[in-house]
N, C-alpha and C positions, 0 to 999 in steps of 0.2 A: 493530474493529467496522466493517461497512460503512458507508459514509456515506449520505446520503438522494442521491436524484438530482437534476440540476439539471434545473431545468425553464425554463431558455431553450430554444431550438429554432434550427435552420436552416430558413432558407425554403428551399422545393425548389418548381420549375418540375411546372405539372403530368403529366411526363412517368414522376414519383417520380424523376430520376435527376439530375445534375448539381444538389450541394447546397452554398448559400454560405452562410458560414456571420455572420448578423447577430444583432443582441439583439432581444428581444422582449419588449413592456410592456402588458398589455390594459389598455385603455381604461375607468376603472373612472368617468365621469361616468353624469351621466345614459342617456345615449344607447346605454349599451351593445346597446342590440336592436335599433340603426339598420341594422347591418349584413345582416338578416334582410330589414329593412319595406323596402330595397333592392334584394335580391335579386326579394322578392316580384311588388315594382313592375316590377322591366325583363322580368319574365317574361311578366307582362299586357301590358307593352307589345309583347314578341315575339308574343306572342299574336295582336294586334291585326294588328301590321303584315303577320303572315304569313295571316292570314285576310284581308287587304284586299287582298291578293294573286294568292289564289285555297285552294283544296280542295288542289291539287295539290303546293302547298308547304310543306304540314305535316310532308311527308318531311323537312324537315330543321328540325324543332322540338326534336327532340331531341339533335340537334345545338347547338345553339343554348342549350340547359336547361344541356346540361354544362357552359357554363361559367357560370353561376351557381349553380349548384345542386354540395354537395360530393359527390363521390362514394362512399356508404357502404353497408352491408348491413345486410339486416335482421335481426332474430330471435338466436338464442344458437348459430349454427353448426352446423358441420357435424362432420366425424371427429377426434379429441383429437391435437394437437400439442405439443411442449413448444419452447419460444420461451426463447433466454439472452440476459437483460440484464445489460448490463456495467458495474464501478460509474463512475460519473464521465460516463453517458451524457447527452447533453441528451436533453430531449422528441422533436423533431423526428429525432434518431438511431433514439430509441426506436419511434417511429410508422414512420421505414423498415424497422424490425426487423420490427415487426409484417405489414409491407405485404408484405417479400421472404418472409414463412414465413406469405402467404394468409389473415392473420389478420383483416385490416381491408384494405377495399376503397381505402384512401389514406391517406396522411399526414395529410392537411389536416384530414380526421375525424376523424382519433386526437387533432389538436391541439382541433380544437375542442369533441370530450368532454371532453379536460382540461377543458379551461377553462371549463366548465357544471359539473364535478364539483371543488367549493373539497378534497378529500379528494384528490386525485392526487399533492397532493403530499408523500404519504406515498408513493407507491408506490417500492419500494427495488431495487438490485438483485439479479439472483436468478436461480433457473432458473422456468419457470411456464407450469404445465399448460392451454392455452390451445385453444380450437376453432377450425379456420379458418371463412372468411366468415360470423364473427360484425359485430354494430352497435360501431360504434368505443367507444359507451354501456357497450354488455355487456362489450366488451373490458376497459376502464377497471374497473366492476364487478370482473371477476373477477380483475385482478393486487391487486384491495385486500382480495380474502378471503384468509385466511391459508393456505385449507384448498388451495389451488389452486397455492401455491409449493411448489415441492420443498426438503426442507430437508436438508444435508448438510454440518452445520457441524462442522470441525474447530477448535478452539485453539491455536494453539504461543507459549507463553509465554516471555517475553524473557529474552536469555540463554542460551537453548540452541543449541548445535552443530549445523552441517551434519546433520555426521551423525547427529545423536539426533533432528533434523526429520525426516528420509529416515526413521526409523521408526515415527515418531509418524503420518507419513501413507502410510505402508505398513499398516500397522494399520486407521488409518480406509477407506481406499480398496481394500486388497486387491492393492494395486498393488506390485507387489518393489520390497523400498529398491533394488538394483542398478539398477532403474530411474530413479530420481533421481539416483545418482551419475553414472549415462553420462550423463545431459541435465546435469548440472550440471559435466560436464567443460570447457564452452564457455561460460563467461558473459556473454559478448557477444552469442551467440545465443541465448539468455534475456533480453537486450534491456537488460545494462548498459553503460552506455556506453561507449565506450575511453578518453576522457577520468578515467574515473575511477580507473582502474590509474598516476596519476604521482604520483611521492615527489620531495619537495623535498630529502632528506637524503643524496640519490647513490644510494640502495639500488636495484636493481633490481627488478622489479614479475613478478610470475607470475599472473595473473591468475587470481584463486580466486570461489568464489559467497559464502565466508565473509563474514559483513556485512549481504550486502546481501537476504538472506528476511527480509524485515520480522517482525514478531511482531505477530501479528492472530487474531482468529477468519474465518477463510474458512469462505465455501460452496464444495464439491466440487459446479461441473455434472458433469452424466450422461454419463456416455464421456468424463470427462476422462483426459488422460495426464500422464504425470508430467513431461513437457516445459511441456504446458499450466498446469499447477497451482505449479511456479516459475516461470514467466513472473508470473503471477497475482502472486505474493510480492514479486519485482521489480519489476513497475509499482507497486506499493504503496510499496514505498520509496522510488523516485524521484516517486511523489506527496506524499508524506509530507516527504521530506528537500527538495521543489524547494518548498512550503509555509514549511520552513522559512529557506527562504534558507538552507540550511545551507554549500552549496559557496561561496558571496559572503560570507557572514562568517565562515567561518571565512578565508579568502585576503584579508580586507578587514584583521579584528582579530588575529588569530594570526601575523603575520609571519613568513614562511617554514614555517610548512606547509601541505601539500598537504590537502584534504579528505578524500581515503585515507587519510592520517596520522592525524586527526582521528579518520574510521570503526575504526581503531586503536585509537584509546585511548577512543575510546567504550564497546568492548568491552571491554578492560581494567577500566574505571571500573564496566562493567555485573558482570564476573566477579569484583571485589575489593569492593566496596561493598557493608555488609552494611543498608543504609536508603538508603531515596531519597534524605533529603537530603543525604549526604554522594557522591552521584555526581560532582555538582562540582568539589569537594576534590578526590579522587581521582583524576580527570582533572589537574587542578592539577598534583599529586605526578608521574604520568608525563611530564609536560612538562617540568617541573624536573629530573626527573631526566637524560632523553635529550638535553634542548635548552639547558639553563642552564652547563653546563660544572664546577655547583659541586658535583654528586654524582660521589665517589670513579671508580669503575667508568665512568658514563657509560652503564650499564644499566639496565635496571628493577626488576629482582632481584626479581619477585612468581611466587609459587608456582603462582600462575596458568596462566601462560603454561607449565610444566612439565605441569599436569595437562593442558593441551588437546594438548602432542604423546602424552601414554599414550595418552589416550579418541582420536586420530586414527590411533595405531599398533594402536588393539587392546587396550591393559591397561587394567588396573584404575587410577584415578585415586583418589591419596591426599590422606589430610589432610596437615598441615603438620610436625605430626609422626612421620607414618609415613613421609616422606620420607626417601630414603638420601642421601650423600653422592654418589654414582653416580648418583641422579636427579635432582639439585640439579644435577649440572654435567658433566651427559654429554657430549661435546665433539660428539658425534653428533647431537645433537638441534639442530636450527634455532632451537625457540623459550626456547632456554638464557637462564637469568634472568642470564647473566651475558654475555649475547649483547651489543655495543654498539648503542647506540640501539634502535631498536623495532623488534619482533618482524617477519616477515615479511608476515601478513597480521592481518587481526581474528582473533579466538579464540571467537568464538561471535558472534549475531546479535542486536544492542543496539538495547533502547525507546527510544522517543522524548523519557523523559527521560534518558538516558543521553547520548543525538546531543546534548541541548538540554544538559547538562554539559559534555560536551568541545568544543564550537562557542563555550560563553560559558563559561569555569570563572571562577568569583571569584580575586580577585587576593589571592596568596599564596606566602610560600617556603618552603614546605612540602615535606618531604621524606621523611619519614616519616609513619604511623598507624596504629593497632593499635583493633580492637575493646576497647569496656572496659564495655559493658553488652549483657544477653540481648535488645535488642532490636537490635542490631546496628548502635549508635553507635557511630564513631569519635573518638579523639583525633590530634589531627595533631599536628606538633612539626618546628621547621625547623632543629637539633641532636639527635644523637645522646643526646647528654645528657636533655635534655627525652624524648625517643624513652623512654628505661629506665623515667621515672619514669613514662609512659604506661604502658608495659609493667607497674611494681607495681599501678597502678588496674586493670589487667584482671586479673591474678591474686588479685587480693582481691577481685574478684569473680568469681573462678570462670571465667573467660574462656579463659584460656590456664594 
């Protein structure tokens, strides 16, 4: 879901242009209407001084008005514009948005409708049907009627594949999935970091977008491209994941691995875990298996990681038991359950309590777990032994 916008601001010079960026706290005493009965007053006084002057120097009254007075329009505009606000704007970003696409005659008037209107700060981001050289008032007004934003919202729900996204917003958008695969051949030009392609385990890194399209409901603005609308995805997740301090604790409490590693078995934990609460655990189990030295293999061995090279080759992706022995241990296949340590990249694109399982998994040596009710609990078990007798409770219930 998007999030509300902040409504700090940067002061900007009255030039609209060169903007620093400071906090901002309105003055909620008494006196908030001082700043007006000021204004007022030095106007009377220009007034005065320039009429004691003479007739002839009123030519530059209005000169003089401009800098007390803010500069804004009147009335509800002029020809229909469509204006995109971006989520995570401040106010002040938002009032130059406004100002560069003629909608309001300044910043400083956009800011100080906010601030007359206690409702602005609901206004969210979005795309929105706006009129230029409207009153900063009406401006304000019309981003808070609903009727006036464009709405173009897409879902992609956590857990799903590169590739099953590319069609999901090929569909909404009209846009060819081939279009998303070419922009998502470069994921650093999408705006993931390089920093985030290092493995702590020696593996070498290929840099994939797998991972990193968060799972959100987005708004599709108007003329978006499919470079734009993963970018979109991407800054979501490094807002999302830098929120969570995810890359510091996991390199703080995880010793020795990489927060790539982590986006690893986040996905893992998202693809094997059949209830939220057990994303954790599950996470747990891949670290014990790849990292603790005390599982046989030294692999993952989850079926998982099998069905995501079908669905990225092209085939059908099986249950567990329609699996061959040929797809269980193709020697061809990179993400082979019998592969050492962890797979090459994530295996699909993991929520945020998935990230918040594998950055903090409870502590456990666990090594096995098998589903053993219809609601998609697990039991773990850190023997092989223990492992079976999990295995009879899910057969008695119908499980496996």
């Amino acid at each position: 879901m998007i999030d509300d916008l902040d409504l700090g601001f940067d002061e900007q010079d009255r030039g609209e242009k060169g903007r620093h960026r400071r906090g901002y706290a309105r003055k909620r005493n008494g006196g908030s209407g001082g700043g007006r009965g000021k204004t007022v007053l030095a106007l009377l006084l220009a007034f005065v001084l320039l009429g004691g002057i003479g007739g002839g120097a009123f030519y530059g009254f209005d000169r003089v008005q401009s800098y007390f007075v803010t500069p804004d329009y009147d009335g509800a505009g002029t020809e229909e514009v469509q204006v995109e606000i971006k989520a995570g704007t401040l106010l002040a970003d938002m009032g130059l948005t406004l100002y560069e696409a003629g909608v309001v005659k300044s910043t400083k008037a956009f800011i100080e409708a906010a601030e007359e209107n206690s409702l602005s700060k609901n206004i969210q981001a979005g795309t929105y049907k706006l009129r230029k050289q409207m009153s900063a008032a009406n401006a304000i007004t019309a981003m808070l009627d609903p009727k006036n934003k464009i709405v173009n919202g897409v879902t992609i729900p956590e857990g799903r594949t590169a590739k099953n996204i590319y069609k999901v917003l090929s569909e909404k958008t009209k846009i060819p999935a081939k279009d998303f695969e070419a922009a998502a051949k470069n994921p650093l030009a999408l705006g993931v970091p390089n920093w985030w392609f290092k493995r702590e385990d020696g593996k070498t890194v290929k840099p994939s977008i797998e991972g990193f399209l968060y799972p959100d409901t987005y708004e599709i603005p108007p003329k978006a491209t499919a470079e734009t609308i993963l970018k979109q995805m991407v800054e979501n997740f490094l807002t999302v994941t830098s929120e969570m301090q995810f890359a510091d604790k996991v390199q703080k409490d995880l010793g020795g691995v990489s927060p790539y590693e982590a986006l690893i078995v986040a996905s893992l934990a998202q693809a094997e875990a059949g209830n939220k609460d057990d994303l954790g655990k599950v996470a747990r189990v891949a670290y014990n298996r790849v990292y603790k030295g005390n599982f046989d293999c030294g692999c993952l061995e989850m079926d998982v990681t099998v069905n995501y090279y079908l669905e990225l080759t092209g085939q059908k992706t099986k249950s567990s038991k329609e699996m061959t022995e040929s797809d269980l241990n193709n020697p061809r296949n990179p993400y082979n359950r019998k592969l050492q340590g962890l797979v090459p990249t994530p295996i699909n694109n993991p929520g945020k309590d998935a990230l918040a399982g594998a950055m903090a998994p409870p502590k456990g040596n666990w090594l096995f777990f098998v589903a053993i009710d219809k609601e998609g609990h697990s039991e773990f078990a850190e023997t092989y032994e223990q492992h079976k007798r999990n295995e009879d409770k899910a057969r008695e219930a119908g499980i496996i």
